[in-house]
C-alpha positions as CSV (number, residue, x, y, z in Angstrom):
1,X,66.8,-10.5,55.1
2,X,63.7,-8.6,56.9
3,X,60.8,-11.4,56.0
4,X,57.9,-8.6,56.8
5,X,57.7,-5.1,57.6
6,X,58.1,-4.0,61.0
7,X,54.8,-3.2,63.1
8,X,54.1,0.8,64.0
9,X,53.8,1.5,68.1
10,X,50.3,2.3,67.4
11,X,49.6,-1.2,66.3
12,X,51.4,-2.5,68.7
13,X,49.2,-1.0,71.1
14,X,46.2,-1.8,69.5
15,X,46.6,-5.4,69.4
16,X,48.0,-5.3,73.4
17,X,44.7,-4.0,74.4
18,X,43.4,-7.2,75.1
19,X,46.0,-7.0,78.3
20,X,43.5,-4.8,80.2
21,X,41.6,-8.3,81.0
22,X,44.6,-9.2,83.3
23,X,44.0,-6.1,85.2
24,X,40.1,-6.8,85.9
25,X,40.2,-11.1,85.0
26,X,43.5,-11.8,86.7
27,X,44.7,-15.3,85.6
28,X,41.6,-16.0,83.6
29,X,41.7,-12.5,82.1
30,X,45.0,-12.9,81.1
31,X,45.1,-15.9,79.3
32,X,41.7,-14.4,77.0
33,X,43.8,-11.4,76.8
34,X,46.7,-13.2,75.6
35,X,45.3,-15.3,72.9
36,X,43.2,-12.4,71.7
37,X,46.6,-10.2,71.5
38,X,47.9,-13.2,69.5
39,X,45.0,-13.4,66.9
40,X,45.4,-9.3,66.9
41,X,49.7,-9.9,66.0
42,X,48.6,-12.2,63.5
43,X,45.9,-9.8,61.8
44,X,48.1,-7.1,61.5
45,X,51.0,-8.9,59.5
46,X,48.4,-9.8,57.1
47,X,48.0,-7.6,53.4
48,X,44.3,-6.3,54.5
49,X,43.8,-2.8,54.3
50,X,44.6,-1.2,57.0
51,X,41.0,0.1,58.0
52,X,40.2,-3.9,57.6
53,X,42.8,-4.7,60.1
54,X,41.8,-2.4,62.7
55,X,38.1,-3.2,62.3
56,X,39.1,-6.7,62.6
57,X,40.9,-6.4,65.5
58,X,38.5,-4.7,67.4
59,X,35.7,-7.2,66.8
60,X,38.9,-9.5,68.2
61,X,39.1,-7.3,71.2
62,X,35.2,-6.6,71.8
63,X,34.9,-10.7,71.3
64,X,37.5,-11.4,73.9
65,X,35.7,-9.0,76.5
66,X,32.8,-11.5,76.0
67,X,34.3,-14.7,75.9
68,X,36.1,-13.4,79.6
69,X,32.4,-12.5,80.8
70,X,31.0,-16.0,79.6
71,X,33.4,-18.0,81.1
72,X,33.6,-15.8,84.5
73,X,30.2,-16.2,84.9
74,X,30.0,-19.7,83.9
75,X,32.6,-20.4,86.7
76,X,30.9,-18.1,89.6
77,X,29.2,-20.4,91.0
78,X,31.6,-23.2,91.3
79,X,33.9,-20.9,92.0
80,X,31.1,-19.6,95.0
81,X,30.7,-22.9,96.4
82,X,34.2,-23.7,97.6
C-alpha cells in the first residue's frame, strides 16, 4: 500500500541543494545542509501547492546559507585562537 506519492527527480534535487554547504562548510556545512535537506523532504510531502512548496523551500535553503555564515563566523575566532 503506497502511503504517499513518490517524489519527482526535480524535487529531489531541489531539496538536496542544501548539500552544497558540505562542499564550502565541511563538517559544519554539512550538518546545516543536512537538516535543511530534511525540513525541504518534509515540505515537499506536504498538500501545499506546488509553487508554495518550492517557495518554501527556498526560503529553507537561503536560511540555511545564513545560519552556516552565523555560526562560522561566530566560531572564527575560537576557532583562530587554537
Amino acid at each position: 500500500i503506497p502511503l504517499t506519492e513518490p517524489m519527482s527527480i526535480i524535487s529531489v534535487l531541489w531539496s538536496a541543494a542544501p548539500l552544497v554547504l558540505v562542499v564550502m562548510g565541511g563538517v559544519l556545512g554539512g550538518i546545516v545542509g543536512a537538516v535543511a535537506v530534511w525540513i525541504n523532504l518534509f515540505i515537499f510531502r506536504t498538500q501545499w501547492n506546488k509553487v508554495v512548496k518550492y517557495l518554501v523551500t527556498t526560503g529553507v535553503c537561503l536560511a540555511a546559507a545564513l545560519v552556516y555564515a552565523m555560526v562560522y563566523i561566530m566560531t572564527l575566532p575560537v576557532l583562530s585562537g587554537l
